[in-house]
Backbone as JSON Lines, residues from 0, in Angstrom:
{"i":0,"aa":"X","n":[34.38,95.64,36.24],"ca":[34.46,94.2,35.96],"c":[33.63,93.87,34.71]}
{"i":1,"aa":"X","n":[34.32,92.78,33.38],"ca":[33.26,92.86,32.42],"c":[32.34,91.58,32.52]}
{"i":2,"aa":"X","n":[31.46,91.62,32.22],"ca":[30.44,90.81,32.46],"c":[30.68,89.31,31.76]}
{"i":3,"aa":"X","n":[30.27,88.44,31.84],"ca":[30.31,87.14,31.23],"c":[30.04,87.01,30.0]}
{"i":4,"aa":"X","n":[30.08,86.46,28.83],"ca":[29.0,86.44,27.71],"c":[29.3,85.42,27.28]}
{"i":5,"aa":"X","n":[28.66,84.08,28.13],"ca":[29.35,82.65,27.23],"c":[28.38,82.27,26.43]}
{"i":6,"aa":"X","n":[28.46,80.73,25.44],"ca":[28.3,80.61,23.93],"c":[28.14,79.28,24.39]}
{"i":7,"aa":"X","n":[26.07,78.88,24.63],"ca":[26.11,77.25,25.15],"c":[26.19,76.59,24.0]}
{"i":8,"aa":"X","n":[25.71,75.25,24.19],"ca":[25.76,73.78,23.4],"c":[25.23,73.16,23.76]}
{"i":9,"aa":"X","n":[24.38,72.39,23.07],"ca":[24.33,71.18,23.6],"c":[24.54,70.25,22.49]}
{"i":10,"aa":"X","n":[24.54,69.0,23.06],"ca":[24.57,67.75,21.49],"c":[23.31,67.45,21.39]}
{"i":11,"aa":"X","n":[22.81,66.66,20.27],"ca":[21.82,66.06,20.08],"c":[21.9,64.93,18.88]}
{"i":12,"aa":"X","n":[21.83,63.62,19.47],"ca":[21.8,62.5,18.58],"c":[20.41,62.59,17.82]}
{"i":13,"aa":"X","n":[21.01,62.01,16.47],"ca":[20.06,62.21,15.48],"c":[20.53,60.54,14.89]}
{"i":14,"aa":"X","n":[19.29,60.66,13.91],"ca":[19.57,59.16,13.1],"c":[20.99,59.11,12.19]}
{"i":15,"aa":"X","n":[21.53,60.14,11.93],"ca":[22.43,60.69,11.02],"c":[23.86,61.28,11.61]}
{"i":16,"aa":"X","n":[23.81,60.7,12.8],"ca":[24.65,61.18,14.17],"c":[24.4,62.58,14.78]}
{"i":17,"aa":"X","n":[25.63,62.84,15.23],"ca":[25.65,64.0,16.24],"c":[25.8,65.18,16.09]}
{"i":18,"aa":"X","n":[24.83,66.35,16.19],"ca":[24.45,67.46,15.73],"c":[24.66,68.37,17.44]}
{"i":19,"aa":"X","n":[25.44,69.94,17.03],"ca":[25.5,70.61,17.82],"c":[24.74,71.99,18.06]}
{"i":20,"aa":"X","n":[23.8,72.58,18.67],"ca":[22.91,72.97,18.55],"c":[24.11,74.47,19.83]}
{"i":21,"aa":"X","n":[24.23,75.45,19.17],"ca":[24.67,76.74,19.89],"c":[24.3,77.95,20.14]}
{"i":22,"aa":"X","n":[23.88,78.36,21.2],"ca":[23.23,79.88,21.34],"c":[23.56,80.32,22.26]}
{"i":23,"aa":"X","n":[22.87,81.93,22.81],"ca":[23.54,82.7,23.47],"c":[22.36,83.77,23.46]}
{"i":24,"aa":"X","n":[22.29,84.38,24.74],"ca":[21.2,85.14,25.24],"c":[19.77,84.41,24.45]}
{"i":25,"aa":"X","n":[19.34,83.34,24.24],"ca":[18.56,82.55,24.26],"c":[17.97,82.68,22.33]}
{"i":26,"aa":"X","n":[19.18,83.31,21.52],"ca":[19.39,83.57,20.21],"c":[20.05,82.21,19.67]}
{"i":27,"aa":"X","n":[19.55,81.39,18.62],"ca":[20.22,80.21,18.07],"c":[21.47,81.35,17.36]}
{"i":28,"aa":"X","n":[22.3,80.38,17.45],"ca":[23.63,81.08,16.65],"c":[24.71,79.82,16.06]}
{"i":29,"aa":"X","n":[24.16,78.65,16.04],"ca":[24.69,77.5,15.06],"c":[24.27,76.71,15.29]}
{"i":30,"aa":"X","n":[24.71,76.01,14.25],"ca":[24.08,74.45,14.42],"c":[25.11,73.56,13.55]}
{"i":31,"aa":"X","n":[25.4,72.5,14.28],"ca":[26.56,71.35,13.13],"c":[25.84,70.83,12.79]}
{"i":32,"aa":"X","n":[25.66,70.42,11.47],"ca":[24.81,69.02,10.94],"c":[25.91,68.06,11.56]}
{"i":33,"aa":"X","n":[24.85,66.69,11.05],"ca":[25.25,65.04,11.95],"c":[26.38,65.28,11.86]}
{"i":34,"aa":"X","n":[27.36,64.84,12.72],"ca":[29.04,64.52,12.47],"c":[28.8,62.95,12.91]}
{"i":35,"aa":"X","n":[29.88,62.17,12.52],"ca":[29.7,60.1,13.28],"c":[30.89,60.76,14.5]}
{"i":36,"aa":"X","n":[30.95,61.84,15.09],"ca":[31.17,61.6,17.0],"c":[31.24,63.19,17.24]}
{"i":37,"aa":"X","n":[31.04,63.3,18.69],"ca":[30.62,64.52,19.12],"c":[31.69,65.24,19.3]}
{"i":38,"aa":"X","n":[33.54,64.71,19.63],"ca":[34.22,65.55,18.97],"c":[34.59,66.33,17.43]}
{"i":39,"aa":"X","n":[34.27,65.22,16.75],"ca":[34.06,66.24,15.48],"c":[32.88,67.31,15.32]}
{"i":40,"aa":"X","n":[31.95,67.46,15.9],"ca":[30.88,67.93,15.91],"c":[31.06,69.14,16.49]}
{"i":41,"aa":"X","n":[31.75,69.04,17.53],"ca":[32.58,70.04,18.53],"c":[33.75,70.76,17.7]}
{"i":42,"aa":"X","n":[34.76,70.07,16.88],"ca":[35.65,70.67,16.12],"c":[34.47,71.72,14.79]}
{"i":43,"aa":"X","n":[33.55,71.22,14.58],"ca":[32.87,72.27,13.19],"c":[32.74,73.25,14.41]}
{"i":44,"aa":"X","n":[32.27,73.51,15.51],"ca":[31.3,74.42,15.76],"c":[32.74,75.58,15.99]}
{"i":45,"aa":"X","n":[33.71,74.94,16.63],"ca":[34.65,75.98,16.65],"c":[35.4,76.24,15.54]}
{"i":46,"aa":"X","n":[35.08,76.17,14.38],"ca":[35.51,76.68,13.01],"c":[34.39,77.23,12.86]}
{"i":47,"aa":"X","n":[33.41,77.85,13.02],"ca":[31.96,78.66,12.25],"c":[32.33,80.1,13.52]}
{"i":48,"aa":"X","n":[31.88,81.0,12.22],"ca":[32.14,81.96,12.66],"c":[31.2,82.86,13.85]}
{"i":49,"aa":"X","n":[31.42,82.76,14.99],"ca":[30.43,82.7,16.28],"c":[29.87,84.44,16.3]}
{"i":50,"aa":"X","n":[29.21,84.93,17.51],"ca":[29.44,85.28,17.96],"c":[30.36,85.84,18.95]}
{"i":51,"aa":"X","n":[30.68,86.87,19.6],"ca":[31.92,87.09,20.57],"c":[31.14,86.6,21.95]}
{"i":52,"aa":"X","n":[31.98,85.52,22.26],"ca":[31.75,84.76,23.5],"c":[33.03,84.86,24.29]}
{"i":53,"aa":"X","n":[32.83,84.19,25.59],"ca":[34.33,84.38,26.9],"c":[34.4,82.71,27.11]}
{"i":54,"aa":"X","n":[34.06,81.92,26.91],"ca":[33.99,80.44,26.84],"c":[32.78,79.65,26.17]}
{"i":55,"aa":"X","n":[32.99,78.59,25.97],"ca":[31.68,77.44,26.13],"c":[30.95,77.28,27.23]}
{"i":56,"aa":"X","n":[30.03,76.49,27.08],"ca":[29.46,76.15,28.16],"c":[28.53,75.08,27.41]}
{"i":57,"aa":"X","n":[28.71,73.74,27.85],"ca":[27.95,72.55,27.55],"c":[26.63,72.74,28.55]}
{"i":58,"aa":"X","n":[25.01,72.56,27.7],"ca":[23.91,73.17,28.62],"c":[23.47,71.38,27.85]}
{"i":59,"aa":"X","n":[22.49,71.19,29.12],"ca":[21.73,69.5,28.48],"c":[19.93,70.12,27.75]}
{"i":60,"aa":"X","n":[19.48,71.52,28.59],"ca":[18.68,72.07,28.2],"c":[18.34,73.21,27.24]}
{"i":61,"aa":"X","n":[17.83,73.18,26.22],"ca":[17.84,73.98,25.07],"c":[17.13,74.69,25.5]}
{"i":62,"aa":"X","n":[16.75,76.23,24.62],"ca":[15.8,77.01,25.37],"c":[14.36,77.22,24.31]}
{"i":63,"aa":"X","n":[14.52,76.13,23.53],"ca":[13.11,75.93,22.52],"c":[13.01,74.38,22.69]}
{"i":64,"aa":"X","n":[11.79,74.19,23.53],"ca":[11.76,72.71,24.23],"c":[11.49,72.41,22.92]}
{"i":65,"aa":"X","n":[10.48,72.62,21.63],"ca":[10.77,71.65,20.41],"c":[11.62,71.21,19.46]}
{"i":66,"aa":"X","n":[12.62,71.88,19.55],"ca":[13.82,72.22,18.42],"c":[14.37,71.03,18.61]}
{"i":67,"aa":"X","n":[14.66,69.54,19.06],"ca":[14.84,68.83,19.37],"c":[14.07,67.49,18.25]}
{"i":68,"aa":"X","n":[12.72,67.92,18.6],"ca":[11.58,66.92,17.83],"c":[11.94,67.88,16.65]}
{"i":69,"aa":"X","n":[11.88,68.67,16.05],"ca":[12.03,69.31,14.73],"c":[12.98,69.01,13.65]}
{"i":70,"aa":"X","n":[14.58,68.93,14.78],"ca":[15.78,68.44,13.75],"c":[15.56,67.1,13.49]}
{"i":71,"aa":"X","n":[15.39,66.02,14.82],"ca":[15.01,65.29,13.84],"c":[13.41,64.61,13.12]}
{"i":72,"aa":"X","n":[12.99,65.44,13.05],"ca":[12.02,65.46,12.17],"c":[12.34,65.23,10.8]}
{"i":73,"aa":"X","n":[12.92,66.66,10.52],"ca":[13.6,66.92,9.76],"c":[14.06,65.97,8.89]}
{"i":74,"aa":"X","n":[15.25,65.23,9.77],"ca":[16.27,64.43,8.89],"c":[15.38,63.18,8.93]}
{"i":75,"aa":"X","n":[14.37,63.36,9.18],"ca":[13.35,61.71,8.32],"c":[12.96,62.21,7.55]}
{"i":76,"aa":"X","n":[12.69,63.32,6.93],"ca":[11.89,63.56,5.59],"c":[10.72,64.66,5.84]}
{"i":77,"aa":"X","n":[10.69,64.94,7.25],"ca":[9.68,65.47,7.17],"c":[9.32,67.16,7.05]}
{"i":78,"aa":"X","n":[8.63,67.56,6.25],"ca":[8.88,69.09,6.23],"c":[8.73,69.56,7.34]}
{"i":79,"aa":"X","n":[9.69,70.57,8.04],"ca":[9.87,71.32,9.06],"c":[10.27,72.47,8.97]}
{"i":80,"aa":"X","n":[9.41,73.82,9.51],"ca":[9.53,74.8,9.57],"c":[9.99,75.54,11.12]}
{"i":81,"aa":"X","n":[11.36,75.85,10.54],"ca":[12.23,76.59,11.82],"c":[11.63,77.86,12.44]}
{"i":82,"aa":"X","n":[11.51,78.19,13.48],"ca":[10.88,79.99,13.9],"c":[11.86,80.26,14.88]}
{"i":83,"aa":"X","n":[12.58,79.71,15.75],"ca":[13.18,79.89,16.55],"c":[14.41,81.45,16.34]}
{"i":84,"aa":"X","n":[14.27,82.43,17.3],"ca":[14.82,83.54,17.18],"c":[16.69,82.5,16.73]}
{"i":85,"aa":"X","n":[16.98,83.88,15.72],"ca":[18.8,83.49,15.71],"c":[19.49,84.79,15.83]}
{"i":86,"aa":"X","n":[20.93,84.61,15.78],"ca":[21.61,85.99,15.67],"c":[22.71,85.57,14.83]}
{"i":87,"aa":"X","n":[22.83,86.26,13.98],"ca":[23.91,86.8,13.12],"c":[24.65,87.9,13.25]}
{"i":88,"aa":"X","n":[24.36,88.76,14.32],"ca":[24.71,90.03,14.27],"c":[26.51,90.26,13.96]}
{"i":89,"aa":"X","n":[27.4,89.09,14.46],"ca":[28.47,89.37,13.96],"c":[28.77,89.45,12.97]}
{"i":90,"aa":"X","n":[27.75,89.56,11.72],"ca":[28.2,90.04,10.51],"c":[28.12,91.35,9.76]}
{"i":91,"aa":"X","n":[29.03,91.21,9.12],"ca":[28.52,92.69,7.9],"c":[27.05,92.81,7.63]}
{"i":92,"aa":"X","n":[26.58,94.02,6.82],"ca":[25.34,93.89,6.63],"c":[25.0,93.4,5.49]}
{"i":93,"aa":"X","n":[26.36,93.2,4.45],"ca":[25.63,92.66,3.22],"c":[25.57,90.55,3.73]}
{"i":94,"aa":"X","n":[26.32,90.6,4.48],"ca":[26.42,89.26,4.7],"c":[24.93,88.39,5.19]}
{"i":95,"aa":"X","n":[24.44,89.86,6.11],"ca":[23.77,89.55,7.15],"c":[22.3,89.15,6.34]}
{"i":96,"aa":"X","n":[21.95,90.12,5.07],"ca":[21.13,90.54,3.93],"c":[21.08,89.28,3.55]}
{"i":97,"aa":"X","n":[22.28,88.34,2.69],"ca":[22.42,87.63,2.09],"c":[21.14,86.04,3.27]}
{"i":98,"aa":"X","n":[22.06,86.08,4.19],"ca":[21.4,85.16,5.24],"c":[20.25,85.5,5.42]}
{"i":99,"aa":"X","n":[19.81,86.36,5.93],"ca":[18.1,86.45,5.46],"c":[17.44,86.46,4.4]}
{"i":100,"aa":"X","n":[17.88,86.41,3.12],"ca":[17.07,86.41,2.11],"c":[17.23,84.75,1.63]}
{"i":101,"aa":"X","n":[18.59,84.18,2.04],"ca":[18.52,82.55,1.9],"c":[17.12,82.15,2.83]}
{"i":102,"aa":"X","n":[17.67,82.72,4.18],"ca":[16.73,81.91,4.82],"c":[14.94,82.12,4.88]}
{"i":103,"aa":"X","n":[14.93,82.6,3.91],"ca":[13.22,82.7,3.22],"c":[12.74,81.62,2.08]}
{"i":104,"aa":"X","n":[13.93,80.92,1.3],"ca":[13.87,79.79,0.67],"c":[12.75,79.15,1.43]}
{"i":105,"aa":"X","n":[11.93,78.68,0.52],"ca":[10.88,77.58,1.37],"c":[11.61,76.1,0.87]}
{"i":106,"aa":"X","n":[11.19,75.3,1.9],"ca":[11.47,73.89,1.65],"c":[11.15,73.24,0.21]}
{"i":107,"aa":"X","n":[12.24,72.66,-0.6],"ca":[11.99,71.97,-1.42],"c":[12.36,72.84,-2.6]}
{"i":108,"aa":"X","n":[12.64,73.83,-2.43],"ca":[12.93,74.61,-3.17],"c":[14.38,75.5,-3.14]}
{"i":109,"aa":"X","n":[15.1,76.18,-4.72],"ca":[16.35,76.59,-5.11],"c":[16.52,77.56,-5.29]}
{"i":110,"aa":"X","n":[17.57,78.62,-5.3],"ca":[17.45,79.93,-5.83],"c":[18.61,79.28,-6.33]}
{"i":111,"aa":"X","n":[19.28,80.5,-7.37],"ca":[20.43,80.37,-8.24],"c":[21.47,81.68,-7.19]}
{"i":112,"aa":"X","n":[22.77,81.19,-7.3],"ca":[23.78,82.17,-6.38],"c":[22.58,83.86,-7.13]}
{"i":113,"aa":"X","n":[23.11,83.65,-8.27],"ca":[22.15,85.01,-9.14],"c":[21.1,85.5,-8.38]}
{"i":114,"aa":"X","n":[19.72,84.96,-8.25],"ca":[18.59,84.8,-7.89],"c":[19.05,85.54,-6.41]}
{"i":115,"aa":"X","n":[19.57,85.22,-5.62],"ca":[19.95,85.4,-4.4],"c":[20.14,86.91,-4.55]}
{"i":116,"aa":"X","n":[21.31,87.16,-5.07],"ca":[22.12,88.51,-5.44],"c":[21.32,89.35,-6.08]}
{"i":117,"aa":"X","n":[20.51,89.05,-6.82],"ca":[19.48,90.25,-7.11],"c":[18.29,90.68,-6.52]}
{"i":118,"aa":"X","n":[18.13,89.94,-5.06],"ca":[17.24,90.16,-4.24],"c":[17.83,90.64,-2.82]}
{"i":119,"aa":"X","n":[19.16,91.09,-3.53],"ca":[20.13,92.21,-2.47],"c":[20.52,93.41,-2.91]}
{"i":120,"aa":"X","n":[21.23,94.12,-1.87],"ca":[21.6,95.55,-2.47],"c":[22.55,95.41,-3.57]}
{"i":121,"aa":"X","n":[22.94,94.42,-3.53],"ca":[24.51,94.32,-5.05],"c":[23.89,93.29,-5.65]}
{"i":122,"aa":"X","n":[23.56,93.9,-6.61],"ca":[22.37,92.69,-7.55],"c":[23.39,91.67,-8.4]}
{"i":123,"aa":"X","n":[24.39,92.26,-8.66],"ca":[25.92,91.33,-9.59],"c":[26.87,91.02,-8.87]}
{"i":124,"aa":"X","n":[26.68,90.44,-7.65],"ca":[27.64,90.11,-6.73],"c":[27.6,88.54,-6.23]}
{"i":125,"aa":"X","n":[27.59,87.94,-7.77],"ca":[26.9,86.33,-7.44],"c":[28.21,85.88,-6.06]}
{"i":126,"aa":"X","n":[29.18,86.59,-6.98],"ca":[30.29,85.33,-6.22],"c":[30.25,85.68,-3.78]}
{"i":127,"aa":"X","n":[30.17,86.87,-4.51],"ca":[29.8,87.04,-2.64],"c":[29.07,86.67,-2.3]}
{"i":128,"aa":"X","n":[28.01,86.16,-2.95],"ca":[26.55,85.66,-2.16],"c":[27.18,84.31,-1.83]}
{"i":129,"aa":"X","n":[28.29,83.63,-2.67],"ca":[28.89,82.65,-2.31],"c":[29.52,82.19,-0.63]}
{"i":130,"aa":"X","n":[30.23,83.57,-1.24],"ca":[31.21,84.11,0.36],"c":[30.21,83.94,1.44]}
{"i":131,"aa":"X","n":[29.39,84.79,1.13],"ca":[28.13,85.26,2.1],"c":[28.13,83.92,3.11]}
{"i":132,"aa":"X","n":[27.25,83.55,2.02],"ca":[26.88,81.77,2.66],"c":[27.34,80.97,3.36]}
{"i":133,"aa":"X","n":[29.02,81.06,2.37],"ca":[30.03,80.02,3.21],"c":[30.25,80.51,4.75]}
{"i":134,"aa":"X","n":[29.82,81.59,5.37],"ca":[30.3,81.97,6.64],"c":[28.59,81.39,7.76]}
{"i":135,"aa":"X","n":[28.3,81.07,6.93],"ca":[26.68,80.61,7.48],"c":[26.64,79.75,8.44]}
{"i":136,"aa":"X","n":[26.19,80.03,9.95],"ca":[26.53,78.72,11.0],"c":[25.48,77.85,11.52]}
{"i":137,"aa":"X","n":[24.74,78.04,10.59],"ca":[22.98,78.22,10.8],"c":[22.69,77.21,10.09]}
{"i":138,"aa":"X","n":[23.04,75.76,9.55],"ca":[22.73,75.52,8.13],"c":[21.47,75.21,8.59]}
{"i":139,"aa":"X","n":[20.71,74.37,7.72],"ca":[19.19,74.1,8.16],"c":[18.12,75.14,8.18]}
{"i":140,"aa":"X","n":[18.3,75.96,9.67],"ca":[17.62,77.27,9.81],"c":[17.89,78.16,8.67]}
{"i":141,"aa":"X","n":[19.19,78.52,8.47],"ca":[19.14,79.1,7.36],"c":[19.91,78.28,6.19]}
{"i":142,"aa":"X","n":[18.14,77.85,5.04],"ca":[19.15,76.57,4.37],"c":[19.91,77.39,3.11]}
{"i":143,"aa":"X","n":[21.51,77.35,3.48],"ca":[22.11,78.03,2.35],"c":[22.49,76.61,1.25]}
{"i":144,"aa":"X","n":[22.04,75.16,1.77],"ca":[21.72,74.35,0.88],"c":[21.13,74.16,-0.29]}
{"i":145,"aa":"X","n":[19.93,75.26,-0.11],"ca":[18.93,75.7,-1.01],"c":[19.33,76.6,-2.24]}
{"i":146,"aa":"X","n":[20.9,77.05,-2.41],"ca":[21.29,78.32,-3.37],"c":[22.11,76.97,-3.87]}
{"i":147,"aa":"X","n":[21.95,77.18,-5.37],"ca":[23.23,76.33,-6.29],"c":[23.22,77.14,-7.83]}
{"i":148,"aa":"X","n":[24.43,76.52,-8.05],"ca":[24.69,77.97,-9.5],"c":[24.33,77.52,-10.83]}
{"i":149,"aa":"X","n":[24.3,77.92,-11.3],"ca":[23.29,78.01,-12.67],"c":[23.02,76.26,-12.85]}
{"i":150,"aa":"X","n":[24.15,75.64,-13.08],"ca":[24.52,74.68,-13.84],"c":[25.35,73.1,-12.93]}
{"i":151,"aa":"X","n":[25.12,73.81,-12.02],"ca":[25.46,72.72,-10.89],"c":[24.99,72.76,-9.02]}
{"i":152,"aa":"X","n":[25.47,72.39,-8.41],"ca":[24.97,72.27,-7.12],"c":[25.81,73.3,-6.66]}
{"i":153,"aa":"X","n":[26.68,73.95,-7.09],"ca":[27.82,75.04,-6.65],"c":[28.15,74.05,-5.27]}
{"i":154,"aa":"X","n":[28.48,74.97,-3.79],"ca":[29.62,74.99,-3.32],"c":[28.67,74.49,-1.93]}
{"i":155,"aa":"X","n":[29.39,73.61,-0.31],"ca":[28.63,73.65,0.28],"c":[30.03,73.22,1.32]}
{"i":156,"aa":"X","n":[30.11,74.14,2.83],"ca":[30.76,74.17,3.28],"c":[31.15,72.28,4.21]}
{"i":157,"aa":"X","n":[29.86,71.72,3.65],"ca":[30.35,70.14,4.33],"c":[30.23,69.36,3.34]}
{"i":158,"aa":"X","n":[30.73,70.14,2.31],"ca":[30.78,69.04,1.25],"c":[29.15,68.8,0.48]}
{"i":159,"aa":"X","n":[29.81,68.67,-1.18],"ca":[28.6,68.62,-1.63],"c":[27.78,67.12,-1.89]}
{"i":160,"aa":"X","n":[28.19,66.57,-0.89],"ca":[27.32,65.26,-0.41],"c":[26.34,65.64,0.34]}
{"i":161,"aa":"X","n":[26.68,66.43,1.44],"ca":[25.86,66.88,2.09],"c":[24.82,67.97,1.49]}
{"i":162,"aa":"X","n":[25.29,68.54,1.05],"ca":[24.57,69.51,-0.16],"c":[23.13,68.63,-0.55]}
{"i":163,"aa":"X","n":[23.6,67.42,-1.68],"ca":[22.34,66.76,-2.08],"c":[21.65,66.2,-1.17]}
{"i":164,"aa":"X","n":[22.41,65.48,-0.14],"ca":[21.31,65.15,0.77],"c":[20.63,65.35,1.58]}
{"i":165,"aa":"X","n":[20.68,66.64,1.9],"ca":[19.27,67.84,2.41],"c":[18.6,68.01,1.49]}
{"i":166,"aa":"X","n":[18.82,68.69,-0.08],"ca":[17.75,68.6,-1.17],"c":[17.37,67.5,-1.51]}
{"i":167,"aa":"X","n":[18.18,66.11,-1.06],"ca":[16.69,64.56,-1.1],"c":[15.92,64.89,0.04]}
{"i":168,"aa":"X","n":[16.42,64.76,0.98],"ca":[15.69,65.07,1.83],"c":[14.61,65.91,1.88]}
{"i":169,"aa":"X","n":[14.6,67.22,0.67],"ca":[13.5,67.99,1.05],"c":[12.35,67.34,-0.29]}
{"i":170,"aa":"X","n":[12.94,66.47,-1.09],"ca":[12.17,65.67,-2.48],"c":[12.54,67.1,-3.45]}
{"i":171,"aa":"X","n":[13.41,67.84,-3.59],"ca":[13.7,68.65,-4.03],"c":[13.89,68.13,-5.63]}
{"i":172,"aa":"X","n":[13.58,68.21,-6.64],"ca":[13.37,67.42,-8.22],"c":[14.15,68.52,-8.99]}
{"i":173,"aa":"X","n":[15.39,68.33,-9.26],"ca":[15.93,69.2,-10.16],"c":[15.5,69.28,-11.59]}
């Protein structure tokens, strides 16, 4: 018989609406920024590329009692530093590379797609670091907000509104 391996949720209202917070064996493994209703919020999470799960499961209890006060912390302005274990493991390893070396960005601060890519095994592989990113379910925890290309804000999977307004948010001064 194979064992279970479901993929919780919970919601969490924020000033900025409704954010979906997803993990599994007690590993963060996404997060939706605000959506304005919790079915759309619900539609991102099942477009990001998960883990292998056997269902959902809506949980009201998270398993990092602060992660709660943190997001929105966060989205008032305030610097917040994520620790909470995650998993990526469903990725490649250059993917996986890419996501950990974003998610060392400190707050308030940019790398260039470049910058990124040469602090990986394929040092000229701007445009995958692109790819990389876009598969990122993590935003925040891992802020792939924080990478933009030479000469512009490059690319951001919720739109590059959302893009700038995590870097206001972080007082980020181009």
């Amino acid at each position: 018989m194979r064992k279970s391996n479901p993929f919780f949720y919970s919601f969490l209202s924020t000033p900025l609406g409704t954010t979906i917070i997803g993990w599994q064996n007690d590993l963060l493994a996404a997060f939706v920024l605000p959506q304005p209703s919790p079915e759309k919020a619900f539609h991102y999470l099942q477009s990001y590329h998960l883990p292998q799960h056997d269902s959902f499961k809506l949980e009201t209890q998270l398993p990092w009692p602060d992660f709660s006060d943190k997001v929105n912390a966060y989205f008032s302005g305030e610097k917040v530093g994520f620790s909470e274990p995650i998993t990526i493991d469903q990725f490649s390893d250059y993917t996986r590379q890419i996501l950990n070396v974003t998610k060392n960005i400190p707050w308030g601060e940019v790398k260039t797609y470049q910058q990124v890519a040469q602090l990986s095994s394929q040092k000229r592989a701007y445009r995958a670091v692109g790819q990389a990113l876009h598969r990122n379910p993590i935003p925040l925890i891992i802020p792939c907000h924080r990478v933009v290309a030479k000469s512009s804000l490059g690319g951001f999977g919720y739109g590059l509104d959302w893009k700038l307004r995590l870097l206001t948010l972080e007082k980020f001064q181009s």
